[in-house]
Each structure stands twice: as C-alpha cells, then as structure tokens.
N, C-alpha and C positions, 0 to 999 in steps of 0.2 A: 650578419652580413658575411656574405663568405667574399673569403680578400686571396687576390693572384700573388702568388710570388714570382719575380721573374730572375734566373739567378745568372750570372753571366762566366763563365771561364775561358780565360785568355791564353792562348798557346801561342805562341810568339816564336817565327821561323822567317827564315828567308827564300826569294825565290832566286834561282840558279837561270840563269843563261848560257849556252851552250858556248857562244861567242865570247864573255866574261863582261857583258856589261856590268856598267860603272854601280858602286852602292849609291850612288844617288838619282838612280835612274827609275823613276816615279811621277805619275800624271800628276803636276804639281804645279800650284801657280805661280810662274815668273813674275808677271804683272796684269795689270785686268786687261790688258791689248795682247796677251800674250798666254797660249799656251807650252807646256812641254809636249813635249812627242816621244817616247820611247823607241829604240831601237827593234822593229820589229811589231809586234800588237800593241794598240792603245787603248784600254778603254775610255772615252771622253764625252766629254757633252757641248755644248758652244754657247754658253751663257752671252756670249756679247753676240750681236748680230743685226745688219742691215735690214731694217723690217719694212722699208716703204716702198711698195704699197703693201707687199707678201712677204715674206719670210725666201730667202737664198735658193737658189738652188746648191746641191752640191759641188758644182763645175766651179759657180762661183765662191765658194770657199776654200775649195782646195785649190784654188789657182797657184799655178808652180812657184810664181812671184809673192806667193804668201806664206811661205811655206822654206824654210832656210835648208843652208847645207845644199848637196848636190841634188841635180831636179830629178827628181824621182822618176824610173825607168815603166815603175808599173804602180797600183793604187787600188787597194778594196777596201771600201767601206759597206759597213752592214746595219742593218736597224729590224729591231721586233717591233710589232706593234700588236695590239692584243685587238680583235674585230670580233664584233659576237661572239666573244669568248676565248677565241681561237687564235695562234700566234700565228703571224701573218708576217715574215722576212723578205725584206725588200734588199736588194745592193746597188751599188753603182761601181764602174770598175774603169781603170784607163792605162791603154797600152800606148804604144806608137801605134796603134788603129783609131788611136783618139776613144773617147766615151763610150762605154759600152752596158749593158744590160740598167738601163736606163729607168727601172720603176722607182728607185727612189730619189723625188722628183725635188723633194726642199729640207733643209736642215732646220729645226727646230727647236728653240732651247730647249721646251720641257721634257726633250726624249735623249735618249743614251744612245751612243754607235762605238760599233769596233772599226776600227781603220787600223791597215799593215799598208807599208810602203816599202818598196824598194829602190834603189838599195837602204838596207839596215842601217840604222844611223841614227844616232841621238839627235831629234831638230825641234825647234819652235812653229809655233805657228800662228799669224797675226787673227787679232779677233778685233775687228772694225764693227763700227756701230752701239748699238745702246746695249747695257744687261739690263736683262728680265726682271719686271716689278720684284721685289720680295716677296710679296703678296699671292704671287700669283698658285693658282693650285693643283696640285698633283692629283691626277687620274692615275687608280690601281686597279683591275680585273681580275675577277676569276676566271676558273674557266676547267670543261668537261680534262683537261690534258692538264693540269698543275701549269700555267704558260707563266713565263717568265715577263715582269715589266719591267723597261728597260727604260729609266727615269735618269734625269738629268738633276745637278745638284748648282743652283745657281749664286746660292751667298756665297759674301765674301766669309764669313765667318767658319775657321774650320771648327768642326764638333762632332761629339762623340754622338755617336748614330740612335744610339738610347734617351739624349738628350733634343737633337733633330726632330725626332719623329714622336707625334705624339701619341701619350697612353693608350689611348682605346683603336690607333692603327696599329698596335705592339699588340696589341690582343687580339688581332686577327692574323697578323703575319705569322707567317714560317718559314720564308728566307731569308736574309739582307746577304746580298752580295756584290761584293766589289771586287777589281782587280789582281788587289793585294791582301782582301781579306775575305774570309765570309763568315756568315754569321745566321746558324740554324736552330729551328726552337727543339725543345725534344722534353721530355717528359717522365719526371721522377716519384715516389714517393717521401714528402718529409714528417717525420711525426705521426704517419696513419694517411697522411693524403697528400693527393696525385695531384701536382701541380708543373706547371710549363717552365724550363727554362732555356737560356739562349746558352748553346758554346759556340764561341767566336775563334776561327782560326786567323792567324794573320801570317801573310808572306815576308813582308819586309814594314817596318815605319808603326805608325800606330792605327788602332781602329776609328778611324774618322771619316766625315763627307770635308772634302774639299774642293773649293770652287773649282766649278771644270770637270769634275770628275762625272762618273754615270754608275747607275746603283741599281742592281737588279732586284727585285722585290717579288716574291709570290704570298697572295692572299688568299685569304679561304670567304673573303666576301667582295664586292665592290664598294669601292672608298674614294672619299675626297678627300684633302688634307692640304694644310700651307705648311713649308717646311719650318721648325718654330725657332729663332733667335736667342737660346740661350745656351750655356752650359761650356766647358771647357773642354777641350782633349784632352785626353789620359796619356800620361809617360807610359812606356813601355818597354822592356830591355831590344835590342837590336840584333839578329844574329846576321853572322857572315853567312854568304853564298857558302855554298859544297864545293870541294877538292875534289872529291874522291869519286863519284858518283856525277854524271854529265847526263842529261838529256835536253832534246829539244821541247823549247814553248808552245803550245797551239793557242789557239783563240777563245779556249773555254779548258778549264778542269775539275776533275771529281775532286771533293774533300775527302781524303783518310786520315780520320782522326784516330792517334795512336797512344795507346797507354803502356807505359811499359814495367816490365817486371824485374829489373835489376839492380842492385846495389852500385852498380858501375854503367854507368849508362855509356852507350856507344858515341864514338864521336857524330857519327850520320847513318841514317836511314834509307834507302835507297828501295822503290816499289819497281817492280820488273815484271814484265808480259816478256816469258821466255828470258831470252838472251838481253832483250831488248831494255833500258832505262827509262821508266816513264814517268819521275819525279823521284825527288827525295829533299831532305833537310837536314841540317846539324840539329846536333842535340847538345844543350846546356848542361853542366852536371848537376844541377837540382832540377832537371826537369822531372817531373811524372806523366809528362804528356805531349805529343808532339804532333805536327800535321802536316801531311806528305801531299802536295799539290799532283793530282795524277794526270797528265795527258794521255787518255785514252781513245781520245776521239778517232777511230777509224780501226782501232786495233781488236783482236778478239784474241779469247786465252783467258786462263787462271791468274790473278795478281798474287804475285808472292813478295818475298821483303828481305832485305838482307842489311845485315848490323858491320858498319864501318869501327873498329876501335882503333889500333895503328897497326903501324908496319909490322910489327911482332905478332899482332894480336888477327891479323888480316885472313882471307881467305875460309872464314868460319861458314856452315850449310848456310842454303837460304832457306827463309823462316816459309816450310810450304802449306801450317796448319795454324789455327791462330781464333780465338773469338771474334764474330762478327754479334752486333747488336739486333736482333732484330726489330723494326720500325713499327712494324704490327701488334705486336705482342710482349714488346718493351724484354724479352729476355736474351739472352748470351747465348749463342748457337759455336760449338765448334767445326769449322770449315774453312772453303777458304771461297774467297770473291770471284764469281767468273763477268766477264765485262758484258754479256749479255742480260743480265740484271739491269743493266743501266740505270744503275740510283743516282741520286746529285751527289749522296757523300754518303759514310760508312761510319759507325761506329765500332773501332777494333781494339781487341785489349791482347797483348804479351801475356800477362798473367800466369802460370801455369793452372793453378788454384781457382780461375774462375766461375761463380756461383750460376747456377744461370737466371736466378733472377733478383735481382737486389733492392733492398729497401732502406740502404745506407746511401747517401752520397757525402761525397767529398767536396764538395763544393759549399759556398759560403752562402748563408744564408737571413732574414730578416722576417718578423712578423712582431703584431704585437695586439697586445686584450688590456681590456677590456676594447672594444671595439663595433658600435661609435664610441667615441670619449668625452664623456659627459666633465669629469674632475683630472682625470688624470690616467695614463696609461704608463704599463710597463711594454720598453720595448725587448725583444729578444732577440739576440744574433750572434751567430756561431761564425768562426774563423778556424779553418784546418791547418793553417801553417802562421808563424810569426809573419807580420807584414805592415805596412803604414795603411792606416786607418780614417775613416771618413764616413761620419753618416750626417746627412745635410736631409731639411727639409724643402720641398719643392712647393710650389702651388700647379696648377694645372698648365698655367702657363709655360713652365719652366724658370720662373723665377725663384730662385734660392732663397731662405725665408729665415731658415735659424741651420746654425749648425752645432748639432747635438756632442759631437764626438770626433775628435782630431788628434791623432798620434800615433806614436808606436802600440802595439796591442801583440800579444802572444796566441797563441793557437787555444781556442777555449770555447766556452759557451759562457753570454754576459748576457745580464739583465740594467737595464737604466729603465730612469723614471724620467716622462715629458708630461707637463700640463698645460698643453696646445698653446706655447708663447711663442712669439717670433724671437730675432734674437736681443732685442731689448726690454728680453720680457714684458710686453702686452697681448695682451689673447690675440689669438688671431680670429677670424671672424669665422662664424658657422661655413661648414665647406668639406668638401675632397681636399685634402691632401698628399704627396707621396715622399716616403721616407725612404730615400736611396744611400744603399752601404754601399763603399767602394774598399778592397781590401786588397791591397798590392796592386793586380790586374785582375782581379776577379772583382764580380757586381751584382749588388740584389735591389730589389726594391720593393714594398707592400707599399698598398693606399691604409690612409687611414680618416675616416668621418668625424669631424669636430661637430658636435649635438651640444649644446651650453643653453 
C-alpha cells in the first residue's frame, strides 16, 4: 500500500498595520449574534442569517444600525464564486449615492466575502437569525485558471484546519487560505520518495477555522465535504507587529516564505518593490524560517528584501539576489522575483550554499511498516529540533482513539512499537486509521490499515 505523508511546518509572524491596529484585532468571535470587524479588510463569512423565505440581501445585513462605531461613509464587499469552473466576482458597494454595483444580490453562509469600510475602525456586527446546520456541505471546484473557493466556516468549534477537513479532501488540496494564515501543499523527497506536504504560514494567533471566518481553498478535483467536529487548536508562539518597516494592507497577499541563513537573525524582514514597503515581519531568534505577507496587488518591479537588526546594525544593502524554488521542478534557482510571475507564494532561502536540488528535508516526519498491520507495527518518526511531542491515533472520523506518545522528545529519529489498541488496550477493529505527530508547531500524519 503506498501511504501519503503529509508534513506540516509552521512559521509564526505577524501582520503590521500601517495605522498600528490593536494585537488583538482578528475576525474572531464575540458572540454567535456577533461578529468582529477589523479595521480596514475583513475576511468573513455570516454563519447566522435570516433565511425566510431566501437568504438576505446584502443591504439588509449591512444595515448601518447593524453594524457599530461610526456609520460608515463608504462600503465594499466582494464574493468569488466558481461557475463552470471559472471564478466569477460579484460586489456590492455604498456611497452617499446609496447602493451601487448591485450583482451581488444575497448573502450566504456557505460562502466567504471581503468587506472594507470606511471610515477604518475596529466595529462588530449583529448576526440575526438561525446558524447554518452543522451538517450542511461544502462545495469545492476546480477549474482551467487554479480559481480560488471562497468557503465559509460555520461551527462553533475552533480547529485546526488538518483536523476540519477531511483526509481524502487534503489529498486533493493545494491551498488553505486564510486571512491571517495560509497553508500550501509542496512536495519533497523522504527516504527515496516523493511525497506531499503542507507549510503553513501564519500572520498573527494560531492556524485555525473559526466561527465566522472564510477560508479560501484551491482543488485539483470537484468535491463535497461536511466540515468534521473534532480535534483541538494548536498553541503557537505570537509575534509583535514591525517597528521598523510600515506598509499598507490590501485585500489579498503573496506568501514569501523565507529561510534564512544566519547565526544572528535580524530583528525584521522587510520585502520592497523599489522604494516602496510591501510587507514584512519580525523575526524570533531561533527562528529558521519566516513569512513576509506581500502586497503586491497593482504594483510591478523586482522584489527585493532588506534585514532590520538595530540601530547600530541598521542601513545594511538590500538583499537583490536570493534562491527562489522552483514549483515545476522542485529545484533552487538563483534570482530574484519579478511581480509579473504572479505566483500565489514563493519558496525563498538566504542560504548562501544553496543546493539546487535537495533530497534532505527539515521537516518532521511519520511512517510506519509493516503496513497493513496484521500483529503489530513499528512506527517511525523523526524530529529536527527539541520540542513537546504528540502522536495520537485518529479513526476516519477524527475521533482520537489511543495516544501513542506524549512529552518532551529531543531532535532524533525514533522507532516505537503499536499493536492496533485503542487506548485501553482493546483491538481496534479492521479499518483505515491515521497516525498524526504534532512536534512543537510542526505536523505529519500517515494512514495506516489494521488487517487482523
């Protein structure tokens, strides 16, 4: 049986606001009659909503009386939709002309929307009416252009988007994207073979769906799915906004994900078209890896990158050559990024030394043989740095079933032994299972077949 590994690395940043909103300013839920609004773009969804006879229109949710703080001066909201394949952007918009560009016509739970208000301003906004069965099911598209589905997330329960969504729609995805984080699959060799895994970047808070929120997804097939009720969020360290380095938010960003190459890591990263700031992040001093949210939407030019340490250390070249990954061919190209590319995200490494094509990863990892498990299996799993450990078993469900291994653990490669018990030692019954290692902020999983 050949078995997927799916390996997760977490880089953990913050997002910057030009204006210095607040660290706790995040589409979060207040209460279930209540959203947050962020100052400026939201991404959201309206899990609660007046559905009789239809579904809202817009005008009637955004009503100024539903909506707190000062009555907003002007109003966009946006919505994709994917129609024989194809993304299909609808808005609706409101000046002192009153309502304007009127095609999109009702608010929805099951879908995602960006809304900007003016003026800028941290507000809530009332959510009247029933939320959306638990049950109900998620449409995903493909499609000839890679199109984005812009899906809404209706439980109450927050969780980790690995646990969310189930197995075999993770084997067809290649985005998860959220507001504050995203999450792309890409592909390694471990051991002699080529297997898929996710690196998750995150802006601020942890990798989770939270009621309310809206979750972009790209598939490589059509899919149905209910989103699944188990599993916990993962802790994650928090950074501060940037000092040093300012730019403005837009409505959508590139991921560059950045490796870096120094015994002293810089305090902030800073990506620049020209003169101009188009994201950046702090950097942790154990980090290895960091991710620069880009606003590039409308600009053109070469991306370049510049290293914040302090005032002593300040005014160093900007970084204008650099490895890029290539997506095609899985190898390390030296160059630098031009925004006519228009990727969704980058793989970049500092490195000076870098290979151009590697067959090492750093990343943590899980498999295990014999495989079905007739008596008993040895599992295997490697961890690249000291970190708090966790490998639990799941059933398809996402029901947690035994937990194998829980503690402190050193950077190494281990072997244990499991013979297919739950955790009160009784067989489990013939079946699919999945063995997911959690290792700090990093994440893997294999399935494995019980045959008895």
């Amino acid at each position: 049986m050949k078995t997927k590994i799916y390996i997760l690395s977490i880089i953990i940043f913050s997002l910057l606001r030009i204006n210095c909103i607040s660290q706790n300013d995040s589409n979060k839920i207040i209460a279930p009659d209540k959203l947050y609004l962020r100052s400026g773009w939201t991404w959201l969804s309206f899990p609660r909503l007046e559905r009789t006879p239809n579904n809202p229109t817009p005008q009637t949710v955004l009503a100024q009386d539903r909506i707190s703080g000062t009555d907003y001066t002007s109003l966009e909201m946006q919505q994709n939709k994917i129609v024989n394949g194809e993304p299909v952007m609808t808005y609706v918009t409101w000046n002192y002309s009153g309502w304007q560009n009127n095609d999109l016509t009702e608010v929805d739970s099951k879908f995602g929307y960006k809304l900007y208000l003016e003026p800028t301003e941290n507000r809530t906004i009332d959510m009247l009416g029933t939320v959306l069965d638990p049950s109900t099911t998620v449409d995903i598209y493909q499609g000839s252009n890679d199109p984005e589905n812009w899906e809404g997330y209706w439980l109450y329960e927050s969780q980790w988007p690995f646990d969310a969504i189930p197995d075999n729609v993770l084997d067809e995805l290649t985005v998860i994207k959220e507001q504050d984080w995203c999450c792309v699959k890409e592909w390694h060799y471990i051991e002699g073979n080529l297997v898929p895994y996710w690196i998750c970047a995150v802006h601020k808070g942890d990798v989770s769906f939270d009621y309310g929120d809206m979750v972009i997804l790209k598939t490589n097939s059509d899919l149905s799915f209910q989103w699944q009720r188990y599993g916990n969020t993962p802790s994650s360290e928090e950074k501060s906004a940037t000092e040093y380095f300012q730019f403005n938010e837009q409505s959508n960003y590139t991921s560059f994900f950045i490796e870096l190459d120094t015994n002293s890591n810089p305090q902030e990263i800073g990506a620049f078209i020209g003169d101009s700031c188009v994201g950046a992040s702090t950097v942790l001093t154990n980090d290895t890896n960091v991710l620069i949210p880009g606003y590039i939407e409308g600009m053109s030019g070469d991306v370049t990158f510049e290293e914040y340490y302090d005032s002593l250390k300040s005014g160093k070249p900007k970084i204008k050559e650099y490895f890029v990954n290539n997506i095609k061919t899985r190898t390390w190209e030296k160059r630098i990024i031009n925004t006519g590319e228009k990727q969704d995200y980058y793989l970049i490494s500092f490195k000076t030394g870098k290979i151009t094509n590697e067959t090492e990863s750093n990343s943590v990892s899980i498999n295990c043989a014999p495989n079905p498990l007739k008596n008993e299996v040895t599992i295997k799993f490697t961890v690249h740095k000291e970190c708090m450990l966790q490998i639990v078993v799941y059933d398809l469900y996402g029901k947690s079933l035994n937990i194998l291994q829980q503690g402190d653990s050193k950077a190494g490669t281990y072997n244990i032994n499991w013979a297919g018990t739950d955790g009160n030692g009784k067989p489990l019954p013939n079946g699919v299972y999945i063995l997911k290692l959690r290792a700090g902020t990093e994440y893997a999983q294999t399935k494995v077949v019980i045959v008895k």
